[in-house]
C-alpha positions as CSV (number, residue, x, y, z in Angstrom):
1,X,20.6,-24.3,40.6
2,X,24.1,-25.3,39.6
3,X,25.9,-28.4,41.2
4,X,27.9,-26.8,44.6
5,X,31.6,-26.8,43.7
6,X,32.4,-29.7,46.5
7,X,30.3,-32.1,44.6
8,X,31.7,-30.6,41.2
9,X,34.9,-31.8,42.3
10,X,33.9,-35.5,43.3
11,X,32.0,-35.6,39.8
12,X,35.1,-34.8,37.8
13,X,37.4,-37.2,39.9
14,X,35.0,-39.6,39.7
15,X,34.9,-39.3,35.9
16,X,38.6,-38.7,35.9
17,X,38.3,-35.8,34.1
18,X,36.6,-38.0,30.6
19,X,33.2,-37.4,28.9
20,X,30.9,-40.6,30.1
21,X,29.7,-41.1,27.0
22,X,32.2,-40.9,24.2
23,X,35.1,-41.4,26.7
24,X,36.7,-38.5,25.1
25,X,38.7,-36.1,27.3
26,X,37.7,-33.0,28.8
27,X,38.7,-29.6,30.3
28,X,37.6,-26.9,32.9
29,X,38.2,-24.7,30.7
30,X,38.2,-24.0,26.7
31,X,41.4,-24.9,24.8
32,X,42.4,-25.1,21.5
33,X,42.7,-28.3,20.5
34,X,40.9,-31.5,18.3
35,X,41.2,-33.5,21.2
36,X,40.1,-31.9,24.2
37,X,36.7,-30.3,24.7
38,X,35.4,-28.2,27.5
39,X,33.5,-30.3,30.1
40,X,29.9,-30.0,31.1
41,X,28.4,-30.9,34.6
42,X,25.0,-31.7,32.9
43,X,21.9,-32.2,34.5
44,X,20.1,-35.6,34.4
45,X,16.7,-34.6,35.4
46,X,16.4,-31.3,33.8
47,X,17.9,-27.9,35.9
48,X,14.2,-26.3,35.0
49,X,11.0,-26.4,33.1
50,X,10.9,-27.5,30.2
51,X,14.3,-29.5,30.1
52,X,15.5,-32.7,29.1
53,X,13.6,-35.0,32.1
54,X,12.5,-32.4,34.4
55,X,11.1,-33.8,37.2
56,X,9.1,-31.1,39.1
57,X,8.9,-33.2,42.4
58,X,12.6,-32.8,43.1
59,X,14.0,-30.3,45.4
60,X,16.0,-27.7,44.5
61,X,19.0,-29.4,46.3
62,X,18.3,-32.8,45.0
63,X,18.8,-31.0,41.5
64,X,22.1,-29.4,42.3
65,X,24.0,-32.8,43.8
66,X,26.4,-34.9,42.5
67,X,23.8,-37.4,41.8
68,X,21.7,-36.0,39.0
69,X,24.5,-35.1,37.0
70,X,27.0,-36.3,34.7
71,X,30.3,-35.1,33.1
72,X,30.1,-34.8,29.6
73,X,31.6,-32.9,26.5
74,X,29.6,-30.3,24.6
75,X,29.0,-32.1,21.8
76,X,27.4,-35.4,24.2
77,X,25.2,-33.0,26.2
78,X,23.9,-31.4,23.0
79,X,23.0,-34.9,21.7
80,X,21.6,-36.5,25.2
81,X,19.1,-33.3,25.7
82,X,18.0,-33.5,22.5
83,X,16.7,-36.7,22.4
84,X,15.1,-37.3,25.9
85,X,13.5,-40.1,24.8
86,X,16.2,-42.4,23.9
87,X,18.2,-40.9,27.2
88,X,16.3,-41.9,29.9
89,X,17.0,-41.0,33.5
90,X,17.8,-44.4,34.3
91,X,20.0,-44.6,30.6
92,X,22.3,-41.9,31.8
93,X,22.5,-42.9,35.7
94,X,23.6,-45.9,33.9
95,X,26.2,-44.7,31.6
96,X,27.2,-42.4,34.6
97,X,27.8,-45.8,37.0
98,X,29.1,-47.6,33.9
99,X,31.9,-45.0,33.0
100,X,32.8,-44.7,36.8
101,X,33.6,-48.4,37.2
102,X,35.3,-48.1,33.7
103,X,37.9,-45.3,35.4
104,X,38.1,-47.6,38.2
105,X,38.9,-50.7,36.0
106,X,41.4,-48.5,34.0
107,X,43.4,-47.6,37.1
108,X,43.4,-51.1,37.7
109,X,44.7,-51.8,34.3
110,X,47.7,-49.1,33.5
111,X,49.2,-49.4,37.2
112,X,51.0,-52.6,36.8
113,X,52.1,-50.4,33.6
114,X,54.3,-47.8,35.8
115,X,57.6,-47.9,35.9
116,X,60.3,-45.1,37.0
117,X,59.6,-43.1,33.5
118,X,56.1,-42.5,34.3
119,X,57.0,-41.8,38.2
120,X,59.9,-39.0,36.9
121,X,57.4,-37.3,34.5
122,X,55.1,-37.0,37.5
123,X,57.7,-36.1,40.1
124,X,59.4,-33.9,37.5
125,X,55.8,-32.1,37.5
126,X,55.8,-31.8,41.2
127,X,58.9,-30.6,42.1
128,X,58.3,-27.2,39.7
129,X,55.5,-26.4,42.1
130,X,56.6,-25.2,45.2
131,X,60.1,-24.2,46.7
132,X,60.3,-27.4,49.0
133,X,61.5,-27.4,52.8
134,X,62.6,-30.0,54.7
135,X,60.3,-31.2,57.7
136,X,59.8,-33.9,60.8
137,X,56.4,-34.8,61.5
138,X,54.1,-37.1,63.2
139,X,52.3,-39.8,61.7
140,X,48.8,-41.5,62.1
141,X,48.0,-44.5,60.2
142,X,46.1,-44.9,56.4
143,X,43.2,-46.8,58.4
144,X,42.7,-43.7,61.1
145,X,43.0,-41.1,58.5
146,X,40.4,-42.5,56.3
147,X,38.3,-42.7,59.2
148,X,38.8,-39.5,60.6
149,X,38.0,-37.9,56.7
150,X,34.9,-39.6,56.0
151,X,36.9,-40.9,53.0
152,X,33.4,-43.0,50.6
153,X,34.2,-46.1,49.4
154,X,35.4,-44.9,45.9
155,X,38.6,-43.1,47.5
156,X,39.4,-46.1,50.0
157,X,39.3,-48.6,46.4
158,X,41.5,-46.0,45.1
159,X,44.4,-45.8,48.1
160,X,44.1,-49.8,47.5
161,X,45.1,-49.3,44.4
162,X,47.9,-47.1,44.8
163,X,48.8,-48.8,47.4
164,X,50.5,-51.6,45.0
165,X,53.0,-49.3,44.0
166,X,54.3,-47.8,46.9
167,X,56.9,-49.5,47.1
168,X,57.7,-48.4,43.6
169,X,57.7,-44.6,44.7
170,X,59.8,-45.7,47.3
171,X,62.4,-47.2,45.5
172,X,62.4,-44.4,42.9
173,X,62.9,-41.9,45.8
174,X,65.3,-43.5,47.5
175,X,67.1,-44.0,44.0
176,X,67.9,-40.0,43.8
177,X,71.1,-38.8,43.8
178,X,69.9,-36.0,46.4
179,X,69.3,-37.2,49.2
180,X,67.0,-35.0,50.8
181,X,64.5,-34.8,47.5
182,X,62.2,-37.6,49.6
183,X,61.9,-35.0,52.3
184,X,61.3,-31.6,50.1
185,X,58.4,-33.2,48.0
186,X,57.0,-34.8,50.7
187,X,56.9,-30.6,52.5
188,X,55.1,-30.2,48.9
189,X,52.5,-32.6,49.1
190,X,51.7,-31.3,52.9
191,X,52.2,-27.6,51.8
192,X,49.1,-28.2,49.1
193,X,47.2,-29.9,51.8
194,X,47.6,-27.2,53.8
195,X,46.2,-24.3,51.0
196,X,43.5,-26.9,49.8
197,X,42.1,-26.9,53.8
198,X,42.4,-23.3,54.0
199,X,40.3,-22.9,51.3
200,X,37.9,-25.2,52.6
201,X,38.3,-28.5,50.9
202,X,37.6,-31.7,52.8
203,X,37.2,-34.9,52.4
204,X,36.5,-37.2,49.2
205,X,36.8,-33.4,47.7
206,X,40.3,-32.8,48.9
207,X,41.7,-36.5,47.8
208,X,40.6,-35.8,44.0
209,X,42.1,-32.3,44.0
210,X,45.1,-33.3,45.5
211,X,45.2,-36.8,43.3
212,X,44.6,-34.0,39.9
213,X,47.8,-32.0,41.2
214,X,49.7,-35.1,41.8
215,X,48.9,-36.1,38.1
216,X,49.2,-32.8,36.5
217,X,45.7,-32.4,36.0
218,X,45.7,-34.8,32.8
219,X,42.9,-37.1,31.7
220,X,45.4,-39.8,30.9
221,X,44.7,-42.4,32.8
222,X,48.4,-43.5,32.9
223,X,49.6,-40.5,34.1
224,X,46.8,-40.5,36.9
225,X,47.7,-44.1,37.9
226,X,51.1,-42.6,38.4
227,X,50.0,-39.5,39.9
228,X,47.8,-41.6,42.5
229,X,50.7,-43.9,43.2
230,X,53.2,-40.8,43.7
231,X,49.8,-39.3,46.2
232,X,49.1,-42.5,48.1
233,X,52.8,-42.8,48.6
234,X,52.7,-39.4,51.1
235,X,49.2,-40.3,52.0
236,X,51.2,-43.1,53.9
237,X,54.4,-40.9,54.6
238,X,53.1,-37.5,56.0
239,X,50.5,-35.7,57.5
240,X,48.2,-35.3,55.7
241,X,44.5,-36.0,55.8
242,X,45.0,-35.6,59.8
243,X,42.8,-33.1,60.8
C-alpha cells in the first residue's frame, strides 16, 4: 500500500523537496539533469514480504503513513534496502528526524540572507501565474487561522519564521511603482487557495503546497526561505486558511 497523497505532501515539505540521506535534491518527476534525481517515498519497514525490515505486525495503514517513510533519491533507496542490516528502523527514523530539523535549521539560516533580489525572483515567479484581480476582504487573525486548520507544530515553527521578514515583503511591495501590484498578487495567492481546497487539500497539506508554489517548486532552500516569507506575508494579509 502506497503512502495516501495528503501525507505524500507533508513528507516532501517536510523534507523540502531533498534526499534525507545525501541531502541531494529531488524531483516528482524524472528530469535530465546531474543534479537532480527523481524522489522516492521509501518505505522504512518494508511495503511487503520479504522487504528491507518488514514488520508483519503492522497494519496496512500504519505501512502507508507518513511515518514509516522517508524521502530519498534512487540511488539512496537502492543502497538503504540493500543493506538492512546497517539501516535499521530506528537508523533511518533517525536520519528522517535528523534531515527534518536540518531543513528547519536551514530556513533559519538563509532568511536573514533575503533581500529584495531574492523577493523579485519569487514575486517575478508569481505574478506569471494567474491574471490577478483586485479584491476587499475580511480578515481573521494568524493565531485563529492556525487554530481553525489544525496547522502541527512544524507549520506554526515555520510562519515563525517567515514571520521575520514580513516586513521585508512589505516594504518590497509597497516599493512598486504600480500601485495596485500588493492587491493583484495578493487575489493570486487567494485564487490558488481557493483551487487547492477545491481539490481537497487541507491543512499542514495545503500550507506546503501553497509554500512549493510560492517558491517555485525549487529545492533551494534560499529560494524557499523567500518563497515562505513572500506566503506568510498573505497568510497575514488575506483570507486564506479561513475556512
Amino acid at each position: 500500500m502506497k503512502i495516501s497523497p495528503a501525507e505524500k505532501i507533508i513528507l516532501w515539505g517536510r523534507s523540502a523537496g531533498i534526499c534525507n540521506k545525501c541531502k541531494g535534491q529531488v524531483t516528482h518527476t524524472s528530469v535530465k539533469s546531474h543534479v537532480q534525481h527523481k524522489g522516492e517515498d521509501a518505505h522504512i519497514e518494508g511495503k511487503e514480504p520479504g522487504s528491507a525490515r518488514y514488520n508483519k505486525s503492522m497494519t496496512e495503514k500504519e505501512r502507508a503513513c507518513y511515518a514509516n517513510h522517508i524521502l530519498l533519491c534512487s540511488s539512496c533507496h537502492t543502497e538503504i534496502d540493500k543493506d538492512p542490516i546497517a539501516y535499521t528502523v530506528d537508523i533511518l527514523k533517525k536520519i528522517k528526524l535528523d534531515h527534518e530539523d536540518w531543513v528547519k535549521k536551514k530556513l533559519i539560516m538563509n532568511l536573514p540572507q533575503i533581500t529584495f533580489s531574492e523577493l523579485e525572483d519569487t514575486i517575478k515567479y508569481l505574478v506569471k501565474q494567474y491574471d490577478f484581480e483586485v479584491s476587499t476582504l475580511d480578515l481573521i487573525t494568524p493565531q485563529e487561522k492556525i487554530k481553525k486548520n489544525d496547522l502541527s507544530l512544524d507549520v506554526v515553527e515555520r510562519i515563525k519564521m517567515g514571520l521575520s521578514k514580513v516586513t521585508l515583503v512589505k516594504r518590497y511591495l509597497n516599493s512598486h511603482p504600480d500601485t495596485d501590484f500588493a492587491e493583484r498578487l495578493k487575489r493570486g495567492f487567494i485564487e490558488k487557495y481557493r483551487e487547492l481546497r477545491e481539490k481537497g487539500n487541507s491543512s499542514d497539506g495545503l500550507f506546503y503546497i501553497l509554500s512549493d508554489f510560492a517558491s517555485s517548486n525549487s529545492a533551494d532552500i534560499l529560494k524557499q526561505a523567500a518563497g515562505l516569507s513572500v506566503l506568510i506575508y498573505f497568510f497575514e494579509q488575506c483570507d486564506i486558511f479561513e475556512k
